[in-house]
N, C-alpha and C positions, 0 to 999 in steps of 0.2 A: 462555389461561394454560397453560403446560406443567405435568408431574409434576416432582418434586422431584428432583435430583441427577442431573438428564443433564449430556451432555459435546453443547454446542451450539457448532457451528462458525458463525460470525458472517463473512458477507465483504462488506467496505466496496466498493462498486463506483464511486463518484461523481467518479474521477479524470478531469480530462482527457487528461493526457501532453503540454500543449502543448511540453515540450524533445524532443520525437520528432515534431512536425512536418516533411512533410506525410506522414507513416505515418498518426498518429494525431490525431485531426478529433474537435470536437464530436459530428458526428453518425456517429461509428467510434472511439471513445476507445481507445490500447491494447492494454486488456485484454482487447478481443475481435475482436481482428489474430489468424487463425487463422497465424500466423507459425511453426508449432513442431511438423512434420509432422503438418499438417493442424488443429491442435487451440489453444485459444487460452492464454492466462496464466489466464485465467476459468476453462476446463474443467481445464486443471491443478492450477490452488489446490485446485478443489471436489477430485480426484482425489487427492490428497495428502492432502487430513485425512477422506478418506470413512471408513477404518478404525477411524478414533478417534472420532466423532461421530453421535451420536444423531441431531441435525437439523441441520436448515442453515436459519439465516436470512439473505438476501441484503438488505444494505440500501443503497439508491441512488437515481437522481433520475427522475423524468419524463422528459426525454429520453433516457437509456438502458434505462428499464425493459420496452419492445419486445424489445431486445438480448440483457438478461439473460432475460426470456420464453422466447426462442427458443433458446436456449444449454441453462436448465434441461427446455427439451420434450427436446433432440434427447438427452439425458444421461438424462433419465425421474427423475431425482430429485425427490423431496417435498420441499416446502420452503415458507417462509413471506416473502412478498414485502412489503418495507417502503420505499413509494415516496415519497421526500423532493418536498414542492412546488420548495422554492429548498433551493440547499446553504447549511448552518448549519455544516461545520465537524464535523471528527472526536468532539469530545465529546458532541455531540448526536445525532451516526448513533447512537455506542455505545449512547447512553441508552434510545432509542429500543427496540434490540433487546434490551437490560436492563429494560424498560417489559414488556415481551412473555412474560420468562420468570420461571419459578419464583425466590423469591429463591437457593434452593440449588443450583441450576442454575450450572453451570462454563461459561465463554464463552471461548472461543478464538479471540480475533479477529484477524482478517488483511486486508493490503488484496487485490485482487484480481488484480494484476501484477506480482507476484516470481516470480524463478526462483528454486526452493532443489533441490539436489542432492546428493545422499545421505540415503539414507530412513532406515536404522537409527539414524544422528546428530538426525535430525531427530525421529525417534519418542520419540529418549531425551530429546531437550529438551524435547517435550511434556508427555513424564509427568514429569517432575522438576517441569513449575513447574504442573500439574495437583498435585501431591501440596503445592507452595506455595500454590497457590491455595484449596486447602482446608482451610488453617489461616489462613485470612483473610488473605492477601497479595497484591498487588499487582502479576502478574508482567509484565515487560518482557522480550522476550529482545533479546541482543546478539549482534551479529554481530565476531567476529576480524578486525582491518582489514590487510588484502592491498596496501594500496598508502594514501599520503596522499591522502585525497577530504574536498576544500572541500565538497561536496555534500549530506554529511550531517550530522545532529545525533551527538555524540560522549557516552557515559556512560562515569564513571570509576566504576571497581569495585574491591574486592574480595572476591572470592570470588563470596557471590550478595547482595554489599551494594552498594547503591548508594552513592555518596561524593558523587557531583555530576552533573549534566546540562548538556551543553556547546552552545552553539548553532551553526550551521555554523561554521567555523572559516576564516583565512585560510590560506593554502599554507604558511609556517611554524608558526601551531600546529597545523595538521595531521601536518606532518613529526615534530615535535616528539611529539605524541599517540601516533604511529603506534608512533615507536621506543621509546616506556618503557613498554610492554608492559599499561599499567594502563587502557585507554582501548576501549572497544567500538564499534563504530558501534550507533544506534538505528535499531531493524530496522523500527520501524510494527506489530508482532507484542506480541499482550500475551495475558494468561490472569487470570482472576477470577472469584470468585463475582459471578454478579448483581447481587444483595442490595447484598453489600459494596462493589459500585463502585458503585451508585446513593446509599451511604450518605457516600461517600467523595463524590460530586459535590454529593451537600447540603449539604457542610462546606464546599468548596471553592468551591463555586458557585452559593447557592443562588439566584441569580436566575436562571441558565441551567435549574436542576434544575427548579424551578416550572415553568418556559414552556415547559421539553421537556414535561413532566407534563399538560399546560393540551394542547397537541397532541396527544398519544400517545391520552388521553382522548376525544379528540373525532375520530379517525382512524376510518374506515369501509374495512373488507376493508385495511388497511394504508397504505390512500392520504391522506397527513398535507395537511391545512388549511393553504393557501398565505398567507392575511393572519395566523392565528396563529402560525407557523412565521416571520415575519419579527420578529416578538418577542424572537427564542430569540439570546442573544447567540452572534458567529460565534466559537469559541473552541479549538485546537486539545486533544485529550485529554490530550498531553502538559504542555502547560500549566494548563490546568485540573482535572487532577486528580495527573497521574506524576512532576508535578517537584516538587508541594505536599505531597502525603500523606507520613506517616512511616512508610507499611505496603507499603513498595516493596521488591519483591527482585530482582534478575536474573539473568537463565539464561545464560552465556557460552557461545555455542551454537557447534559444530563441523563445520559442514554451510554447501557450497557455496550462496552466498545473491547474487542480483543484483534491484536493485529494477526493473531495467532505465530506470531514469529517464532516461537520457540516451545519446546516439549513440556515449559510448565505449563504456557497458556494453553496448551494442547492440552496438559493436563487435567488445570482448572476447570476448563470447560467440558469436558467429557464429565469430570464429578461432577458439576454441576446439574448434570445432564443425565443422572442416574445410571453413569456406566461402572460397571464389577468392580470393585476394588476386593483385598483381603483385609483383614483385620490393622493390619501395619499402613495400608494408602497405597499400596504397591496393582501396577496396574498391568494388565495387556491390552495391548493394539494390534491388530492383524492379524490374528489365531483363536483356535475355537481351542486349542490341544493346551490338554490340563496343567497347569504351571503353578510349581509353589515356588517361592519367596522366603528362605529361613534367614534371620537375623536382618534383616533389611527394612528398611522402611519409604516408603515415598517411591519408589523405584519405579522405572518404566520399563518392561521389556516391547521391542517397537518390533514385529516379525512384518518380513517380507517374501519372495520366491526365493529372491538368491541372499538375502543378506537379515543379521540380526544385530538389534542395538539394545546396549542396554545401560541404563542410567539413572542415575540419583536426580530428583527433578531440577533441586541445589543449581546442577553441575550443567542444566539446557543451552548456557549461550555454549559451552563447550563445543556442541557438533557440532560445531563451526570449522570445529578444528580437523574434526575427522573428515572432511568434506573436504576440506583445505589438502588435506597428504593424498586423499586418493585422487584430488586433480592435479598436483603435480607429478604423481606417478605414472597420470595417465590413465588409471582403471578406469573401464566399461562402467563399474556401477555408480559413476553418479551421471 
């Protein structure tokens, strides 16, 4: 159990990224693709809220927790490692690290694979929903939408009022979203007391709140019980707790934000970033070996040891799909 009123940075790590196949693998998720001179989405998250947090608890699965191991040695940070048997679902990681700390304790959770850019914007979103968070509210931050994206979930605002939670949307109410200025994308980024959000998941949920509780109890050094863990209903936190409660506020945040979920923002970001394109925007990732592009445009060719992808950027929630056939087949490569 921690002291009372720290500022604990919480990072969800249990993503796989299957729409960034084959980058990112089961057994290489993402988040710890040192993709980003030399350093990964992992060592950057922690690197970004180190100035504002007391501790850091890392919450994620068995099969990544070697990964995260080795990331927090080479970084030297203290930390407290909370190692899920099977994944239950974002409201249940949170619970978990909300299980852990003081109830006056402030949590800043994040998942572990966003790029955000611009630190001073970023710092001032944190203390604004740090100073909401401690008058017992519920923070969400939103991200400014840059272009119509089916990919994400949409919250209408105003001000720092929630009005509604939208779920992914189709290419017109996207568009539609985008341009009436009232609509944020949901960033996966939230702030709360402890206490408060474990009070708030008793309301909302109290059969999830038990069976996280019934686990959390019976966890040794962090490592949670895999037959009482399959108890724990699978429930996203958004749902279970951010789109139910009436003590929801959000932070309409000003600061460059990519969740990197998919091979455009993959894309985006890499032009941005002064990497090779040819004439057409057609790109490589993972090969120095000479490659043209005829009649194509926007295209990604993605190289790996054993495997090649290749794609219209249009077409990125797609590998989703291809990720989807080679794990019901069974294949090695994801």
């Amino acid at each position: 159990m921690s002291s009372a009123n720290k500022i604990i940075h919480v990072v969800l790590t249990g993503g796989v990224g299957s729409r960034l196949w084959p980058l990112s693998r089961k057994s290489q998720p993402k988040q710890y693709l040192d993709l980003f001179e030399g350093k990964s989405l992992f060592e950057l998250t922690l690197e970004r809220n180190a100035a504002v947090a007391d501790d850091v608890v890392v919450v994620g699965n068995r099969d990544n927790s070697h990964l995260t191991e080795k990331v927090m040695k080479k970084l030297a940070v203290p930390f407290t490692h909370i190692i899920e048997a099977t994944p239950r679902n974002t409201a249940a990681a949170i619970a978990f690290a909300a299980f852990n700390a003081h109830p006056d304790d402030i949590l800043i959770v994040t998942p572990s694979d966003h790029i955000i850019e611009g630190e001073v914007q970023y710092k001032a979103a944190l203390e604004k929903a740090i100073g909401l968070a401690k008058n017992n509210f519920l923070v969400t931050f939103g991200i400014q939408p840059v272009r119509p994206e089916t990919g994400y979930g949409y919250i209408e605002f105003d001000e720092d009022t929630v009005l509604a939670f939208h779920e992914k949307p189709d290419l017109e109410k996207a568009i539609s979203f985008t341009e009436s200025g009232r609509f944020l994308w949901n960033s996966g980024l939230f702030c709360f007391k402890a206490g408060f959000f474990l009070e708030e998941l008793k309301v909302q949920e109290p059969e999830l709140y038990k069976s996280a509780q019934l686990v959390w109890q019976d966890s040794v050094d962090g490592l949670l019980n895999y037959e009482l863990s399959l108890q724990i209903p699978s429930i996203s936190v958004d749902y279970a707790v951010m789109e139910r409660s009436k003590n929801i506020k959000v932070v309409a945040t000003h600061f460059e934000w990519s969740d990197l979920g998919s091979f455009e923002a993959v894309y985006d970001y890499l032009m941005q970033n002064g990497h090779s394109a040819d004439l057409n925007g057609n790109i490589v990732i993972g090969s120095d070996v000479h490659t043209a592009f005829v009649g194509l445009e926007d295209c990604l060719l993605v190289h790996t040891p054993d495997a090649l992808l290749v794609l219209q950027k249009k077409y990125s929630q797609e590998v989703k799909d291809v990720y989807q056939q080679l794990e019901s087949s069974g294949s090695c490569l994801i």
